[in-house]
C-alpha positions in Angstrom: -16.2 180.0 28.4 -15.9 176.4 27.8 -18.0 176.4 24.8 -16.1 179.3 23.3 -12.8 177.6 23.2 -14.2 174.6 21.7 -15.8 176.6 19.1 -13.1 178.6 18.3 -10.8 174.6 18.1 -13.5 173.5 15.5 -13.2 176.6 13.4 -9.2 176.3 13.5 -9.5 173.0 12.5 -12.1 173.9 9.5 -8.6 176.1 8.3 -10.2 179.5 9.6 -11.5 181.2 12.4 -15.0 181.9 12.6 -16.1 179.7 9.8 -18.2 176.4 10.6 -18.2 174.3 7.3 -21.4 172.6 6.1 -22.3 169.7 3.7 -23.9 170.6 0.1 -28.0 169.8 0.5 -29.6 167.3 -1.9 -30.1 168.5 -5.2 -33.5 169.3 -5.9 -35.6 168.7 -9.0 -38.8 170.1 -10.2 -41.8 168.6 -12.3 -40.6 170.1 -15.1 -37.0 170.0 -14.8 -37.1 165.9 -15.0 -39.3 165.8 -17.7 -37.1 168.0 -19.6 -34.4 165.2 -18.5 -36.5 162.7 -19.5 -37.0 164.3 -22.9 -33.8 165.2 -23.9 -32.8 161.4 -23.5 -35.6 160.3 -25.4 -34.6 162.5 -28.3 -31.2 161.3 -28.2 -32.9 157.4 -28.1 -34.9 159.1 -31.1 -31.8 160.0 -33.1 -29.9 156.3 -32.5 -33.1 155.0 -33.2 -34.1 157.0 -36.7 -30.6 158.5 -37.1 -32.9 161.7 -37.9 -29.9 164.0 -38.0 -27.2 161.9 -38.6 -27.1 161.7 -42.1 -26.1 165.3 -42.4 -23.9 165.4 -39.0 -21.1 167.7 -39.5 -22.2 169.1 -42.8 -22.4 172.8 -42.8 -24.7 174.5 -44.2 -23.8 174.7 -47.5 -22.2 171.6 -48.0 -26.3 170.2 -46.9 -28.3 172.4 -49.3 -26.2 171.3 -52.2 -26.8 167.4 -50.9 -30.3 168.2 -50.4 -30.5 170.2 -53.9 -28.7 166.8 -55.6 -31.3 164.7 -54.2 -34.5 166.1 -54.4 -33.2 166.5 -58.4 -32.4 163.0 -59.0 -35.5 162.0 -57.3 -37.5 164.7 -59.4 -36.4 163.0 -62.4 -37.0 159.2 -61.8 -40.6 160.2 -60.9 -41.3 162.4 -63.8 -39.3 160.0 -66.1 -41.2 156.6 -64.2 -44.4 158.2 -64.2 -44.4 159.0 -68.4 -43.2 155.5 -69.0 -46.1 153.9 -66.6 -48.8 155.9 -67.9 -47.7 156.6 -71.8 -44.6 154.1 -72.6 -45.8 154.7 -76.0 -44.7 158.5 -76.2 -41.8 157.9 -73.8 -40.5 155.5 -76.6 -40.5 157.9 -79.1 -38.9 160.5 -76.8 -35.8 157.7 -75.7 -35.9 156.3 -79.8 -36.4 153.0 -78.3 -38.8 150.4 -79.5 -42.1 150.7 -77.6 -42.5 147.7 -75.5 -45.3 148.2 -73.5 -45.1 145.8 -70.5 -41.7 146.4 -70.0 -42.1 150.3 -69.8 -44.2 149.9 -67.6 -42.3 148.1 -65.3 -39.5 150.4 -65.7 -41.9 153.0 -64.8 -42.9 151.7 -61.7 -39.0 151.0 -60.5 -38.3 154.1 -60.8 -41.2 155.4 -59.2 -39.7 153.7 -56.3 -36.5 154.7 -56.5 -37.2 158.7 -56.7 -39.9 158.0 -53.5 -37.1 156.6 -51.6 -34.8 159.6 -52.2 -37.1 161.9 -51.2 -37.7 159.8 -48.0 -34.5 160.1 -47.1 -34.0 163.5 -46.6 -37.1 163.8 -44.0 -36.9 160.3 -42.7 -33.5 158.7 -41.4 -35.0 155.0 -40.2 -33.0 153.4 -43.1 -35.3 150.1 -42.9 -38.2 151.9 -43.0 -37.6 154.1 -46.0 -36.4 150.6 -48.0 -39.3 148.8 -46.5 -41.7 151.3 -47.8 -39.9 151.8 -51.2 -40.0 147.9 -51.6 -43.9 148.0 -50.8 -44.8 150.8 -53.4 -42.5 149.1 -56.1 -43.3 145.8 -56.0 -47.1 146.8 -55.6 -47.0 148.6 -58.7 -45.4 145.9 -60.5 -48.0 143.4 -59.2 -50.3 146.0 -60.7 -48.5 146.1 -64.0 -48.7 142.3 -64.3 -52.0 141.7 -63.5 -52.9 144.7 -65.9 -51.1 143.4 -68.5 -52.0 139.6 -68.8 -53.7 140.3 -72.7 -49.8 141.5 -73.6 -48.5 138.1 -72.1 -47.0 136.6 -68.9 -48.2 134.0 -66.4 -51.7 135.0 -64.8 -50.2 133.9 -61.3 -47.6 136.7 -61.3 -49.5 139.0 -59.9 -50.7 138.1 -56.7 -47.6 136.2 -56.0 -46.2 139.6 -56.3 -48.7 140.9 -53.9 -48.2 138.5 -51.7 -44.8 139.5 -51.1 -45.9 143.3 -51.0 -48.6 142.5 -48.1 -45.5 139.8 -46.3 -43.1 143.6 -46.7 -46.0 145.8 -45.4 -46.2 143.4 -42.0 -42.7 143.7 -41.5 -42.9 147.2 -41.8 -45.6 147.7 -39.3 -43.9 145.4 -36.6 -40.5 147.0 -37.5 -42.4 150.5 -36.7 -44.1 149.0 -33.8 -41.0 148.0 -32.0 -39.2 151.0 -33.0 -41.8 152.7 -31.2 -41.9 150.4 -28.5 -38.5 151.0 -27.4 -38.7 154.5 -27.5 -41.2 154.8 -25.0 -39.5 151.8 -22.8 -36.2 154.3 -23.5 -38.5 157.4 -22.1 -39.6 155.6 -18.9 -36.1 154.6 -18.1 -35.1 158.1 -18.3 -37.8 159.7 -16.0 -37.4 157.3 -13.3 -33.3 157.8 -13.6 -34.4 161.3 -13.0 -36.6 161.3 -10.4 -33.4 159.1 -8.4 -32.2 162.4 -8.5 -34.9 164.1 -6.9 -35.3 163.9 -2.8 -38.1 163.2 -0.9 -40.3 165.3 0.7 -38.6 165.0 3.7 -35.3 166.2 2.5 -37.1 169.3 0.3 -38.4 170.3 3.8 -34.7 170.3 5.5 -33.1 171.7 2.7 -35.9 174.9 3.0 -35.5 175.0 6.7 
């Protein structure tokens, strides 16, 4: 009898008769659910990283064909243009009505070349440093190039590898820029799998919560 009343006091206190209240169990986490977790922040390290998507954030989907339309035109045209110039700057001078100046064709050429790569880099590639990096490193290759092809036209026979120089000093920044890049990405992804498996109890708390 004893044990009645006080069970029936505890359930008055809990606000209603009969009903015993009991503290939520520990939330439990599978395998896959915390490497889903763990994914989902890397992409979103991914995107702050490469800013992949947010070029385009908040455009519909009109508003990004015609961007993407614009620019894969403009790049079109500096390579077609850049590549007549580099490889014919004879014919391209008759086409502009220009005087034909070989060497200097060819360099615009080569610019442009770079230009319309970079454009089209930009629409799959959102790591701003690399895309410039990379444009820089086929430009000023090609110009080396252009110099050192060149030298019975005129210039100083040390142009061109101090050009190339500079493109091999661009192409190491490049790689360590990519390296670290990539390097914090995965340092980004460990962080988030062990934050998620704080989440996750022990053994010894999946076996209460079951029983």
């Amino acid at each position: 009898m004893t044990g009645i009343l006080r069970f029936m006091a505890v359930s008055r206190r809990s606000g209603r008769a009969g009903h015993v209240t009991s503290r939520p169990g520990p939330v439990v986490l599978s395998g896959e659910e915390i490497d889903g977790r763990a994914n989902a922040a890397m992409a979103a390290v991914r995107r702050a990283a490469e800013g992949r998507p947010g070029m385009l954030k908040g455009h519909n989907g009109p508003a990004k064909f015609f961007i993407g339309l614009a620019t894969v035109v403009g790049a079109m045209m500096m390579l077609v243009f850049g590549v007549w110039m580099r490889i014919d700057p004879a014919s391209f001078a008759e086409f502009a009505q220009f005087p034909n100046h070989i060497h200097f064709l060819h360099d615009a050429g080569v610019f442009q070349i770079g230009i319309g790569l970079m454009m089209l880099c930009a629409l799959v590639w959102g790591d701003v440093l690399s895309i410039v990096l990379i444009g820089f490193f086929v430009t000023n290759s090609l110009h080396a190039v252009n110099h050192a092809a060149d030298l019975e036209l005129g210039g100083s026979p040390q142009t061109w590898w101090q050009l190339g120089l500079v493109s091999l000093l661009t192409l190491a920044g490049l790689v360590v820029h990519r390296r670290q890049v990539g390097a914090a990405q995965a340092r980004a992804k460990a962080e988030a799998r062990a934050e998620a498996r704080t989440t996750a109890p022990s053994a010894a708390q999946r076996s209460r919560v079951r029983m």
